[in-house]
Residue frames as qw, qx, qy, qz and C-alpha x, y, z in Angstrom:
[[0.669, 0.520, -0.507, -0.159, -28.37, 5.85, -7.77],
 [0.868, -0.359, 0.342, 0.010, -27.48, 2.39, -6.55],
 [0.791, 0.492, -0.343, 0.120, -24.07, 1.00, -7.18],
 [0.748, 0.113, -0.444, 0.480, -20.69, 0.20, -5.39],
 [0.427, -0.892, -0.127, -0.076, -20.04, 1.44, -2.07],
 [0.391, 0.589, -0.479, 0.520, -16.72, 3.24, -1.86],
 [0.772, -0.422, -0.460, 0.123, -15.00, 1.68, 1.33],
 [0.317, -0.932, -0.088, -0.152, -15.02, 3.64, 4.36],
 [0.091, 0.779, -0.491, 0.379, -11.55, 5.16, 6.20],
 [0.645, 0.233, -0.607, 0.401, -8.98, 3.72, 8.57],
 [0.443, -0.848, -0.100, -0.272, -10.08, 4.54, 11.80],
 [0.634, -0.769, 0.057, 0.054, -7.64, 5.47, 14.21],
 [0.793, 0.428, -0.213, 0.377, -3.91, 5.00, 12.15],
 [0.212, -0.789, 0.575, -0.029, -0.33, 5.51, 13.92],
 [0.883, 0.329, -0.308, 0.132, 2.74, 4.17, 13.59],
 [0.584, -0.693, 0.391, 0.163, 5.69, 3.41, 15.92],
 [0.448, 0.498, -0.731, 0.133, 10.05, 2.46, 14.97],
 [0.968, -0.236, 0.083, 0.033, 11.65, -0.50, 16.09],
 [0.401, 0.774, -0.456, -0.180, 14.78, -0.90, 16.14],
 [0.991, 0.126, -0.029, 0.041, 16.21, -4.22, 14.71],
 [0.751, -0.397, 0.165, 0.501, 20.18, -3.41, 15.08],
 [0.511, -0.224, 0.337, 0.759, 20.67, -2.09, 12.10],
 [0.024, 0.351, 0.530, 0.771, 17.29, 0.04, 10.99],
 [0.323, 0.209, 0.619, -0.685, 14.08, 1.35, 12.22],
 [0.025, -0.312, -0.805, -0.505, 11.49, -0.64, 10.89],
 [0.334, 0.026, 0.150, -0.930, 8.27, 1.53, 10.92],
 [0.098, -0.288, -0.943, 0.137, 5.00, -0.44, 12.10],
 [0.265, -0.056, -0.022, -0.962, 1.67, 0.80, 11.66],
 [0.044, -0.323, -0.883, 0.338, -1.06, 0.20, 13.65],
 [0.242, -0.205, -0.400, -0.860, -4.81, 0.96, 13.47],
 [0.440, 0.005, 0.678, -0.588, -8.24, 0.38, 15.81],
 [0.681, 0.295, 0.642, -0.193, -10.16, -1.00, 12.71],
 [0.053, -0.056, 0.731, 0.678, -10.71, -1.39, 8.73],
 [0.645, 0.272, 0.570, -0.430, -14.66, -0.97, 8.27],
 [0.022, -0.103, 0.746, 0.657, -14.90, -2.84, 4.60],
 [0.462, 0.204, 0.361, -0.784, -18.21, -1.65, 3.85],
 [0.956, 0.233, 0.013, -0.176, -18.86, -4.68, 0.92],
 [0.766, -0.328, 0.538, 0.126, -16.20, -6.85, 2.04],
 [0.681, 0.703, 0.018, 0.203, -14.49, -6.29, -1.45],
 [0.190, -0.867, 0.411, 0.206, -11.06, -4.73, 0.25],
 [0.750, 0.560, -0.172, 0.306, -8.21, -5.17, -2.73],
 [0.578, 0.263, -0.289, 0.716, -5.31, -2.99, -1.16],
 [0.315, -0.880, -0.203, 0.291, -4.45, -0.70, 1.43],
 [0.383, 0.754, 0.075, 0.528, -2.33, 2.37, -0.36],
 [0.562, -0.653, -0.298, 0.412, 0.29, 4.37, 1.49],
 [0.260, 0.836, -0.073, 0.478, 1.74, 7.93, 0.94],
 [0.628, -0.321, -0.295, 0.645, 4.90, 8.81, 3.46],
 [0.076, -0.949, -0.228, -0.206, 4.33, 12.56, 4.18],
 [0.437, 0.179, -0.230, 0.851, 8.45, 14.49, 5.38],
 [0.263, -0.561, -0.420, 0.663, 8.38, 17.23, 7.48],
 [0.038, 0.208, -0.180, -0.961, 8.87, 19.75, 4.64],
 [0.604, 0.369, 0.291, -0.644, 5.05, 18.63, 3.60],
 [0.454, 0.296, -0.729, -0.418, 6.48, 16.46, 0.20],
 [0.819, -0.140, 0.514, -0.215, 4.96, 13.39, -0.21],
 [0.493, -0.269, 0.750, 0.349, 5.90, 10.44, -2.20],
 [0.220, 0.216, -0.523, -0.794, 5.25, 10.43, -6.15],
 [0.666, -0.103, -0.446, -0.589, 2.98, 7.46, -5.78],
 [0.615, -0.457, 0.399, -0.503, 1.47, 5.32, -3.15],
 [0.070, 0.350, -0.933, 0.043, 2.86, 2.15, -2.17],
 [0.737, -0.172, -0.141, -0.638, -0.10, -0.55, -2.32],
 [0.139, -0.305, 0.917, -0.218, -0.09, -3.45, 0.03],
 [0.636, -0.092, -0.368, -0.672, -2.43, -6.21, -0.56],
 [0.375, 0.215, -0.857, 0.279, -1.53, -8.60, 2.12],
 [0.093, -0.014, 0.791, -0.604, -3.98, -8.25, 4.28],
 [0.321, -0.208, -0.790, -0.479, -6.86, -10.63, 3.36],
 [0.220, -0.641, -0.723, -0.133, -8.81, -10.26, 6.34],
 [0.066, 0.602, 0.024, 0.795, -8.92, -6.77, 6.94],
 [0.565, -0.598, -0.307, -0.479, -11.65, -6.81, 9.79],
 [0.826, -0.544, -0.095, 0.117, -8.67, -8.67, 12.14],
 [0.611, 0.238, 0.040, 0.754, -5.77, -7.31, 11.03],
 [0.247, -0.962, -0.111, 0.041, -4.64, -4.11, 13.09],
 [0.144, -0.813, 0.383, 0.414, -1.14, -3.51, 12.60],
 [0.759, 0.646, -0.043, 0.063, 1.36, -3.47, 9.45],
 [0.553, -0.360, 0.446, 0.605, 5.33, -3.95, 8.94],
 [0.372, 0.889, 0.148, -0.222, 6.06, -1.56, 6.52],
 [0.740, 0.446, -0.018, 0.504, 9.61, -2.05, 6.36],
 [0.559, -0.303, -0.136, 0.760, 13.00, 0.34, 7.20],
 [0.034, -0.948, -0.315, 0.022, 12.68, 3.66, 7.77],
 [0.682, 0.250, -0.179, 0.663, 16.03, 5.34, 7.06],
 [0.394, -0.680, -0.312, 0.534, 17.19, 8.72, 9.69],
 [0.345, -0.125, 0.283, 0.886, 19.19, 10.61, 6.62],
 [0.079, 0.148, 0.694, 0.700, 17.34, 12.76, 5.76],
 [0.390, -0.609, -0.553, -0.414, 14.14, 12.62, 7.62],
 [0.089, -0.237, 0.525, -0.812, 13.47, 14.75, 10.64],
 [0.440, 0.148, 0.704, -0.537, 9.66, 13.77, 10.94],
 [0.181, -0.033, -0.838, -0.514, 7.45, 11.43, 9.14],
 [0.528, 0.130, 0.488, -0.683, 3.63, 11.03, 8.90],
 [0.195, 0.096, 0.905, 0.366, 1.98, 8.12, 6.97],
 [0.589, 0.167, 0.102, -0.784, -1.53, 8.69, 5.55],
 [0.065, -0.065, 0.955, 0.281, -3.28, 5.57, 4.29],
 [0.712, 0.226, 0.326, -0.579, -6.69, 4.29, 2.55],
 [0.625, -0.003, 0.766, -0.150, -8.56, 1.79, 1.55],
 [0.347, 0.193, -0.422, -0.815, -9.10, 0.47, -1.84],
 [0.743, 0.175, 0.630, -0.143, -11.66, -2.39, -2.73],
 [0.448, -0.029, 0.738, 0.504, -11.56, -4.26, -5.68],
 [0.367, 0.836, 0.398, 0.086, -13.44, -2.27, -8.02],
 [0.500, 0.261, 0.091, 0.821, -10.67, 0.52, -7.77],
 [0.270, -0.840, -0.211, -0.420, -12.71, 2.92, -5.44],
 [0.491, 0.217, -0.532, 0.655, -11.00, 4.64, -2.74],
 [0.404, -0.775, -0.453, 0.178, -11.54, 6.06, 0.61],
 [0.106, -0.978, 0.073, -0.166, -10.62, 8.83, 2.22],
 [0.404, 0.431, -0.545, 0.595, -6.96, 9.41, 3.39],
 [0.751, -0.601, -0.270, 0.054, -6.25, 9.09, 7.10],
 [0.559, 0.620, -0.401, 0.377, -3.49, 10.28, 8.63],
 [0.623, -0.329, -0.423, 0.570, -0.88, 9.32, 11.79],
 [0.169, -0.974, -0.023, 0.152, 0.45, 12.00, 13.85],
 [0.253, 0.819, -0.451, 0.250, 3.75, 13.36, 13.02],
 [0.768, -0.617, 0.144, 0.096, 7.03, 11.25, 14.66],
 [0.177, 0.817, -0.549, -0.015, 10.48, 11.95, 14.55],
 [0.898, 0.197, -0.361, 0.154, 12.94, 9.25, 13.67],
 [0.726, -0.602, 0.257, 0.213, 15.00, 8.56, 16.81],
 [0.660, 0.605, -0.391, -0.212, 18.11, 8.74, 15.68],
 [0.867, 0.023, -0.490, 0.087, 20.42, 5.19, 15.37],
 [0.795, -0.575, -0.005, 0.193, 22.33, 4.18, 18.59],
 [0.011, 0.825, -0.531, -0.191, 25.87, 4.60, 19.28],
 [0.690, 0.554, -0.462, -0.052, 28.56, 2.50, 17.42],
 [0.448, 0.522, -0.590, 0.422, 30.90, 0.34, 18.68],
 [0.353, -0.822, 0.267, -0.359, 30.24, 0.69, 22.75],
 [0.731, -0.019, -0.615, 0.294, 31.82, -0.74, 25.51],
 [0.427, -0.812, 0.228, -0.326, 32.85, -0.98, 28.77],
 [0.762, 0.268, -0.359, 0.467, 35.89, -1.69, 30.30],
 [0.518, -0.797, -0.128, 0.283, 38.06, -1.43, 33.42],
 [0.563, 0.719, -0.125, 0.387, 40.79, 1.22, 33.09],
 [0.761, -0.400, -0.305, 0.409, 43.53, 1.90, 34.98],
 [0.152, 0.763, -0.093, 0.621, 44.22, 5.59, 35.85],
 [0.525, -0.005, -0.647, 0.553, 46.75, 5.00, 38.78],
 [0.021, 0.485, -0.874, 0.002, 45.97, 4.90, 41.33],
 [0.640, 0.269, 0.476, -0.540, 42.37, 3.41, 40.86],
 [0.212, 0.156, 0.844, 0.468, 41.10, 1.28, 38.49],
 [0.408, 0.355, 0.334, -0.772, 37.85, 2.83, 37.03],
 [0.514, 0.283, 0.789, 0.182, 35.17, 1.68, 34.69],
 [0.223, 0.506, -0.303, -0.776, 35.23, 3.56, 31.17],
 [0.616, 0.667, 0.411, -0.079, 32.41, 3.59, 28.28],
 [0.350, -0.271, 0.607, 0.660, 33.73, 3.72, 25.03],
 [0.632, 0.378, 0.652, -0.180, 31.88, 4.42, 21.61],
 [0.313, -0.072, 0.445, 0.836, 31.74, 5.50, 18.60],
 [0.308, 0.407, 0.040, -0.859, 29.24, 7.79, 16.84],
 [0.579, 0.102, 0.737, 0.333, 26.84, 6.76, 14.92],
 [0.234, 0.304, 0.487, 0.785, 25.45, 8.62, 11.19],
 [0.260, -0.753, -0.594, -0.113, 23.36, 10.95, 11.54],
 [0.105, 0.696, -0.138, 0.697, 23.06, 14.49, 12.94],
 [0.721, -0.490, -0.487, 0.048, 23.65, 14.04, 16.84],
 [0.137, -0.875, 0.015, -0.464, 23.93, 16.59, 19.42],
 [0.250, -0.533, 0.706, -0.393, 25.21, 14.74, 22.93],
 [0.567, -0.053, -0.817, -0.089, 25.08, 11.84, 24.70],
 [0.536, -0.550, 0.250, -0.589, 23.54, 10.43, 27.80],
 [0.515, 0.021, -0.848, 0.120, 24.66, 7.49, 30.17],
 [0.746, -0.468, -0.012, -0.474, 22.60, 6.11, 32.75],
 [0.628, 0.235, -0.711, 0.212, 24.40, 4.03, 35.19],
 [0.581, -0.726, 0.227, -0.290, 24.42, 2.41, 38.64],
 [0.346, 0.532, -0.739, 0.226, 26.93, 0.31, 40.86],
 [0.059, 0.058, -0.921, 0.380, 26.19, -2.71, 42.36],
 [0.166, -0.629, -0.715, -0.256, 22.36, -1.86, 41.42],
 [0.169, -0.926, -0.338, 0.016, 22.23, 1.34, 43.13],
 [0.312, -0.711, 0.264, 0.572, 23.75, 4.94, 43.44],
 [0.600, 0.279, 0.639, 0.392, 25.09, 6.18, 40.26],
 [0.172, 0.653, 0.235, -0.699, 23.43, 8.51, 38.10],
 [0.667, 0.558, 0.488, 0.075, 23.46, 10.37, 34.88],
 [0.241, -0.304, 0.368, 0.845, 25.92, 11.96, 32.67],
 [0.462, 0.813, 0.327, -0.138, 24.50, 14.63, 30.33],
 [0.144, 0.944, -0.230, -0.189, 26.56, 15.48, 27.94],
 [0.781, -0.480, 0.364, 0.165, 29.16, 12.58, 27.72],
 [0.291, 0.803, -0.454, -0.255, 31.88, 12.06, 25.44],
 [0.971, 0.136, -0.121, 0.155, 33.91, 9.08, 23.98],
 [0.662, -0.083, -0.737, 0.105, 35.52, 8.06, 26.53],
 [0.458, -0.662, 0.089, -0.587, 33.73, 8.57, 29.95],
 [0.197, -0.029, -0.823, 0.531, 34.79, 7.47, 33.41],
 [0.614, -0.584, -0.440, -0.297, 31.60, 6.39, 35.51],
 [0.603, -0.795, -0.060, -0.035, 33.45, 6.37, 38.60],
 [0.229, -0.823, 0.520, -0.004, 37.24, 7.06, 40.75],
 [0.031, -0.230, 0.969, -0.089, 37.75, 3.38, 41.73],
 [0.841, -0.171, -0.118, -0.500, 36.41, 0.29, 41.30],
 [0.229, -0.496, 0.805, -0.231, 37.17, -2.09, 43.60],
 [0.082, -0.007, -0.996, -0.046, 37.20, -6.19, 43.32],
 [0.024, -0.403, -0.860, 0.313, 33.53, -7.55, 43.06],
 [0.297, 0.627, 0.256, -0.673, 31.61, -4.13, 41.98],
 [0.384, 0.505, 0.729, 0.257, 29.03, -4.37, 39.18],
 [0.006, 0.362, -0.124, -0.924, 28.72, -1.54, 36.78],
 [0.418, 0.347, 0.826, 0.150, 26.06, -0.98, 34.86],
 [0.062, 0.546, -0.071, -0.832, 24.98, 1.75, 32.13],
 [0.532, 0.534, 0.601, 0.265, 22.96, 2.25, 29.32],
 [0.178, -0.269, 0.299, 0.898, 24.64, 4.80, 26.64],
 [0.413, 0.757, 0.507, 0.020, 21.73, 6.76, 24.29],
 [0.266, 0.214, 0.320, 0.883, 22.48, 9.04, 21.18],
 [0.110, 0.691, 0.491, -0.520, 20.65, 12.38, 21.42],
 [0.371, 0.327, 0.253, 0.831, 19.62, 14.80, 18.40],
 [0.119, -0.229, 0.128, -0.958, 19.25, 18.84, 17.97],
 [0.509, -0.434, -0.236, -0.704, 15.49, 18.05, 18.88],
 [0.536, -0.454, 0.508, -0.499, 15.95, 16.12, 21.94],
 [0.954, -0.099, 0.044, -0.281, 14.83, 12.31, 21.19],
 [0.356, -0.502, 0.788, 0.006, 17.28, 9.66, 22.35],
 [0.468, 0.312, -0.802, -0.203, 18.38, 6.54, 20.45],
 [0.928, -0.182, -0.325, 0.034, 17.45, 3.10, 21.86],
 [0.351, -0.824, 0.441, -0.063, 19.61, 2.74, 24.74],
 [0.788, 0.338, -0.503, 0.106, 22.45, 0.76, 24.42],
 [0.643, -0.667, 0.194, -0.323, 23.28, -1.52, 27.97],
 [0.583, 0.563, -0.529, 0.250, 26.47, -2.50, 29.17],
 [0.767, -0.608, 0.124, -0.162, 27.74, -3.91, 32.08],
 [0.337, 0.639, -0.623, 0.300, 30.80, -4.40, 33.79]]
């Protein structure tokens, strides 16, 4: 029976965060569209939680008019409350209202958001001056922290485990450069964007 050719899957789909200061926007990327009669209408998404729910109805994007060069999407913020891991699934429709198959990403866990607030700063804890990180927490479920830091570009190290407010070192003396990037950690391990400071 000739008639319309339902257009073929997403080949290859994933998706990566960004984070913009104040969200992770969630980008999704693909190796091709094959529009098998160049009819593509929309591309349809379903967000997929960890507990296996998906959304009530797919979100339909039609923006992308030439499928054939078009390889990655902005999809918009991705919020942390709530979500431990997210998988997108997506297909194609064409303009007749035929669909493809579903595709799906792999599973990825929302990082969660940076700390709040940081800083650095000399302090004075007689009889040394040292250089103390400040921050504040930010929403989210978050387990420890981690600073990375060196002095004068080398030497240093890493604090597992840090707390608001960490000394990096005894003394600093006139002329030494501190640097440190401060990352939120949750229960499952992944680390926030670092957040880099210098003194």
């Amino acid at each position: 029976v000739w008639g319309d050719v339902p257009p073929n899957t997403i080949v290859s789909p994933d998706f990566s965060y960004s984070w913009n200061g104040t969200a992770y926007i969630v980008t999704a990327t693909w190796a091709q569209i094959v529009d098998t009669d160049g009819d593509f209408a929309t591309l349809e998404v379903e967000k997929v939680v960890t507990a296996g729910a998906t959304t009530a109805s797919s979100v339909a994007y039609s923006s992308l008019t030439h499928p054939a060069s078009v390889t990655t999407f902005v999809f918009g913020a991705a919020g942390s409350v709530g979500y431990t891991e997210l998988t997108f699934r997506f297909r194609i429709v064409d303009a007749t209202g035929q669909a493809g198959a579903w595709a799906s990403t792999p599973a990825r866990r929302v990082p969660p958001s940076p700390p709040v607030s940081a800083a650095i700063a000399n302090q004075y804890v007689g009889p040394n001056y040292v250089g103390r990180v400040t921050w504040i927490a930010p929403t989210g479920t978050i387990s420890s922290y981690r600073i990375v830091w060196t002095r004068n570009g080398a030497g240093g190290g890493t604090i597992n485990g840090a707390t608001s407010p960490t000394d990096l070192t005894t003394s600093v003396v006139g002329g030494d450069l501190l640097a440190a990037t401060l990352y939120a950690i949750d229960p499952a391990g992944t680390l926030s964007p670092g957040i880099a400071l210098s003194l």
